[in-house]
KEDOVEX-560830 format. One record per residue (C-alpha): z, y, x; residue number from 0; residue in three letters; chain. Coordinates in steps of 0.02 Angstrom, whole numbers. Layout:
residues N
<node <Z, Y, X>, NUM, ALA, A>;
...
***
This chain:
residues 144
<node <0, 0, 0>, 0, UNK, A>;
<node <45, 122, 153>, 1, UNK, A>;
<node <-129, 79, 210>, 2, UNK, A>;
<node <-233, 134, 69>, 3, UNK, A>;
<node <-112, 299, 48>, 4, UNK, A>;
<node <-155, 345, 239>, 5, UNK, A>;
<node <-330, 314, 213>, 6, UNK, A>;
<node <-341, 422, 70>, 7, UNK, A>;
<node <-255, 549, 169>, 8, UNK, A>;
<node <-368, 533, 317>, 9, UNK, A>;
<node <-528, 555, 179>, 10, UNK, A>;
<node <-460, 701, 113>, 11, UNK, A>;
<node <-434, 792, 269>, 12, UNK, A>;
<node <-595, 733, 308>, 13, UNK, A>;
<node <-677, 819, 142>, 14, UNK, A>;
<node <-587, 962, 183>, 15, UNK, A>;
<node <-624, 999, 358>, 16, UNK, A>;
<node <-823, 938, 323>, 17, UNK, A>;
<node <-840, 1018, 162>, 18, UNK, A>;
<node <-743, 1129, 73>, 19, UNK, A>;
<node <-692, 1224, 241>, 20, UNK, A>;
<node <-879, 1302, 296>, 21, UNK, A>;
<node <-908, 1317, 91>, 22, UNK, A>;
<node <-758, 1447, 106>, 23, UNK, A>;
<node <-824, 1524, 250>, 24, UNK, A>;
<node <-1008, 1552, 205>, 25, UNK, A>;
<node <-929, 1614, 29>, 26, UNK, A>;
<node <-812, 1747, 129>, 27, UNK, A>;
<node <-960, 1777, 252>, 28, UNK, A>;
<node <-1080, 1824, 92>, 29, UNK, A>;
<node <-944, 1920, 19>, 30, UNK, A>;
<node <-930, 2046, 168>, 31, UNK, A>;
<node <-1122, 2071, 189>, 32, UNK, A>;
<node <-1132, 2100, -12>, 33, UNK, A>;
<node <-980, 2235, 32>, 34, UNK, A>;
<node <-1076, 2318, 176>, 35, UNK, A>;
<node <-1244, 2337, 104>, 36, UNK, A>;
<node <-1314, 2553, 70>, 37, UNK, A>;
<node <-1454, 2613, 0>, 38, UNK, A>;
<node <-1603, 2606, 118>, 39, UNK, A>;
<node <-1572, 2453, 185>, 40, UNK, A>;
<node <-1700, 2341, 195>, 41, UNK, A>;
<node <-1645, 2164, 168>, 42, UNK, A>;
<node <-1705, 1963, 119>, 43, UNK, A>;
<node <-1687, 1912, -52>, 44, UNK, A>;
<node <-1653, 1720, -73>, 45, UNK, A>;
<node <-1844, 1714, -148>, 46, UNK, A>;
<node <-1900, 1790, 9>, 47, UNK, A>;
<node <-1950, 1947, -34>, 48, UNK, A>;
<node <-1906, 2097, 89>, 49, UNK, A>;
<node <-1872, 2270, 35>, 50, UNK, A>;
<node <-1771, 2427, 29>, 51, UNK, A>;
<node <-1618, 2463, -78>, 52, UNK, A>;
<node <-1641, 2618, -177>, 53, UNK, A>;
<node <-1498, 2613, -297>, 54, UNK, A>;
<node <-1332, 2507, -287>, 55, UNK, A>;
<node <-1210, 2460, -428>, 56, UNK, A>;
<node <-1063, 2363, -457>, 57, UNK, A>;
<node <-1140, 2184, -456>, 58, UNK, A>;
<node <-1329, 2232, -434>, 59, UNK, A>;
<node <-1442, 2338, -350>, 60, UNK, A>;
<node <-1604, 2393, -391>, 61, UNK, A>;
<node <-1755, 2341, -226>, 62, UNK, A>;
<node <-1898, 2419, -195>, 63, UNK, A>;
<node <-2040, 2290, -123>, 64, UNK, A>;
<node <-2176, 2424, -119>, 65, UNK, A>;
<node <-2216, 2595, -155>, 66, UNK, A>;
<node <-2170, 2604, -344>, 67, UNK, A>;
<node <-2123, 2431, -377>, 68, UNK, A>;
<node <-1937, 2424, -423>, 69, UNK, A>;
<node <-1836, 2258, -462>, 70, UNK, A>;
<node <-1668, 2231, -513>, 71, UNK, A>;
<node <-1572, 2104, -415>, 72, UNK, A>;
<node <-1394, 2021, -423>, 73, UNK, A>;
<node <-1310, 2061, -240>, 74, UNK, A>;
<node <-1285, 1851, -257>, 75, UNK, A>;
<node <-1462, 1865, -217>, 76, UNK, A>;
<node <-1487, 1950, -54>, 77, UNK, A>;
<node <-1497, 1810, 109>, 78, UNK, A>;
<node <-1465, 1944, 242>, 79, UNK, A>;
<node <-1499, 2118, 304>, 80, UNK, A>;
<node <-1647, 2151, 389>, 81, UNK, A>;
<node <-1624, 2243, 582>, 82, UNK, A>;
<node <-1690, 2386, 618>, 83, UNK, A>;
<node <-1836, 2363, 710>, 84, UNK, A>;
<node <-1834, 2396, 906>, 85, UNK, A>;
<node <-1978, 2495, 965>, 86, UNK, A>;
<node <-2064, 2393, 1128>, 87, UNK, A>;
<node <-2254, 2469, 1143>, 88, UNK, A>;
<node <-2235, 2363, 1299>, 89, UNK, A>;
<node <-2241, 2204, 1223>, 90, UNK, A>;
<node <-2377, 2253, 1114>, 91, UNK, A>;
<node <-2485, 2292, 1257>, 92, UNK, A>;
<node <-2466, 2127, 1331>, 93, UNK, A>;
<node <-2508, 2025, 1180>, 94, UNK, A>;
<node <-2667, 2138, 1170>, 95, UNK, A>;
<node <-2704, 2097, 1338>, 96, UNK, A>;
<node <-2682, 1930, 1300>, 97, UNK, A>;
<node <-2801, 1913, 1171>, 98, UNK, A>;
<node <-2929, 2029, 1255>, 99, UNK, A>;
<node <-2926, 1885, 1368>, 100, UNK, A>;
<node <-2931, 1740, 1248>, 101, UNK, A>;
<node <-3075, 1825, 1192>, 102, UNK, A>;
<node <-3190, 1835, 1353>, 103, UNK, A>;
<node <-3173, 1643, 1368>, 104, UNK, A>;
<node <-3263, 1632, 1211>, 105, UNK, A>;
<node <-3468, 1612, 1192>, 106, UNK, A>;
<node <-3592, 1712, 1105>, 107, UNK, A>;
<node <-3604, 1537, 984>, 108, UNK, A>;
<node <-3409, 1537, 957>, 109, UNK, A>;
<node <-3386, 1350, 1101>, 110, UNK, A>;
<node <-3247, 1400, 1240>, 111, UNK, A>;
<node <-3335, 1444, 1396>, 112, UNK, A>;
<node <-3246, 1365, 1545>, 113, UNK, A>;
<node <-3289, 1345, 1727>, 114, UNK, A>;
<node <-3253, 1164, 1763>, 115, UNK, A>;
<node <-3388, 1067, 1662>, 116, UNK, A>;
<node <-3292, 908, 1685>, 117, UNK, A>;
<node <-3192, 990, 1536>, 118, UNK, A>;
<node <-3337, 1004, 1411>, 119, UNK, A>;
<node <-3354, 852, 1308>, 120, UNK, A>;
<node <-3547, 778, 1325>, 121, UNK, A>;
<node <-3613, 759, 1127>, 122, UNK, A>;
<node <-3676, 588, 1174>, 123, UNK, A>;
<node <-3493, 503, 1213>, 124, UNK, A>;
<node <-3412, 459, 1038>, 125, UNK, A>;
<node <-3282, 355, 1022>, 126, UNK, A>;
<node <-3273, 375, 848>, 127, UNK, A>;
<node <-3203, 243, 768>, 128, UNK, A>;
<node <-3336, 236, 621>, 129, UNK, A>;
<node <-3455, 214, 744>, 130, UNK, A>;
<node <-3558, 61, 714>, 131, UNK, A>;
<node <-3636, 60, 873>, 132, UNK, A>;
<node <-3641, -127, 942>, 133, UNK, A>;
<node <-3680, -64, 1129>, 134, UNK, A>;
<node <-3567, -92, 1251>, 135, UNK, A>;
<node <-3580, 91, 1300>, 136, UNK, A>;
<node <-3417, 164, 1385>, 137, UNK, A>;
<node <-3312, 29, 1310>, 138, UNK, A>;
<node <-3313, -78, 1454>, 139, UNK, A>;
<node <-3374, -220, 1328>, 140, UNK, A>;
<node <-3539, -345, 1347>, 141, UNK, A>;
<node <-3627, -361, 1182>, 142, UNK, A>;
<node <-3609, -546, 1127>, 143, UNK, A>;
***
């Protein structure tokens, strides 16, 4: 009987550590970013949907997705705050670069131009699997 009553000790602990503990957490966690949320910022919904808080109330808040469009939203509904965004022209420059570049390997007929022409494939070799070729081709395979 002391063995069963230990074991359903040991359970519950385990249910609460594993379950209802980071359920209490995320709760409290949701609770403060509903508290901390002003108009203008720009935020997640749960759908997905990013926008800007124009108006906040009580238990809603009204979120503007575009120029004009206004919903009305429960703050249960918002998934997180969106950061500012962090200005780095650098960065841009070198993925501009990088495609620039991308972009000079390609030919005037759209095929990857490269300099090694062990890398382009010859349209002759097929190992297609559909292929009902009985030559022994590249297989390595006599005919019978």
């Amino acid at each position: 009987m002391q063995t069963y009553l230990l074991l359903f000790v040991a359970m519950a602990a385990i249910f609460y550590f594993l379950i209802l503990r980071p359920q209490q957490r995320a709760k409290r966690a949701k609770a403060e970013l509903a508290s901390t949320l002003d108009e203008g910022s720009e935020v997640l919904t749960v759908g997905g949907i990013y926008g800007t808080i124009v108006e906040l109330r009580e238990n809603d808040f009204d979120l503007e997705i575009a120029s004009g469009a206004v919903m009305r939203l429960t703050r249960t509904a918002i998934a997180s705050v969106v950061p500012d965004a962090v200005d780095d022209d650098e960065d841009d420059e070198d993925d501009e670069d990088e495609y620039e570049d991308e972009a000079d390997d390609i030919d005037d007929d759209g095929s990857l131009m490269t300099d090694d022409p062990g890398d382009m494939d010859d349209p002759s070799d097929t190992d297609d699997p559909g292929d009902t070729d009985d030559s022994a081709g590249d297989r390595g395979v006599r005919p019978a």
